[in-house]
C-alpha positions in Angstrom: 12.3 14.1 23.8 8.9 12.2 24.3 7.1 12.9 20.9 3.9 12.0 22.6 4.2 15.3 24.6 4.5 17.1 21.3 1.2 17.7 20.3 -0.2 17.6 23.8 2.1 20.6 24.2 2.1 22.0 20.7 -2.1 21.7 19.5 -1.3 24.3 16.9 0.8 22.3 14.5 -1.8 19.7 14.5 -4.5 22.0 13.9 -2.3 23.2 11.1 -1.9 19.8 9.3 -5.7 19.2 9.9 -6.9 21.2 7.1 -3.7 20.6 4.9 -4.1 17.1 4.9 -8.0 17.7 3.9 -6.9 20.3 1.3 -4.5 17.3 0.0 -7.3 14.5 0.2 -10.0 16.7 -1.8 -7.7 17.8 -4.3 -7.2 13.9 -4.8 -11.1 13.4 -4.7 -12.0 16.2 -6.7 -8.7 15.2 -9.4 -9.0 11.6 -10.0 -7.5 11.2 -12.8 -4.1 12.6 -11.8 -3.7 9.8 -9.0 -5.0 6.6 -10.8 -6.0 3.7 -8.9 -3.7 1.6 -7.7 -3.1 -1.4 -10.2 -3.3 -4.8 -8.9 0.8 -7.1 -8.9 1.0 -8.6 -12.1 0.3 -12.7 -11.1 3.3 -15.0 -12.1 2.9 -16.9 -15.6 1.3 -20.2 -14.6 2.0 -21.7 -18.0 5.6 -22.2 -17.2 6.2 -23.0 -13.4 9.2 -23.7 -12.1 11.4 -26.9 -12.2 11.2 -27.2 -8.2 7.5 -26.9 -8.2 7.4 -29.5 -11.0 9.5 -31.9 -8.9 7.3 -31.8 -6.1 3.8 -32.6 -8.3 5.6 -35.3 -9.5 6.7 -36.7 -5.9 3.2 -36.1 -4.7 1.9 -37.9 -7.7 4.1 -41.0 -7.5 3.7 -41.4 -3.6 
């Protein structure tokens, strides 16, 4: 079961997905607003850090 003989076998499945996976990708294009962009990770609060971080300024400050 060598999936790499699949499609070298089977071209019709592939040349099925072709278009349905355009059809898929234009109806994203043409519909933006249904798929919005992807929103960037919210970045951790930098007025509290952490007590470890804290200990090691303080270490790197003192030596």
């Amino acid at each position: 079961m060598s999936h790499r003989g699949v499609p070298t076998m089977r071209p019709e499945p592939n040349s099925q997905l072709g278009p349905a996976i355009l059809a898929t990708c234009i109806a994203h294009y043409t519909r933006p607003h249904i798929s919005p962009p992807p929103q960037p990770p919210p970045s951790p609060p930098k007025t509290s850090p952490t007590p470890e971080h804290r200990q090691g300024v303080q270490e790197d400050g003192d030596g």
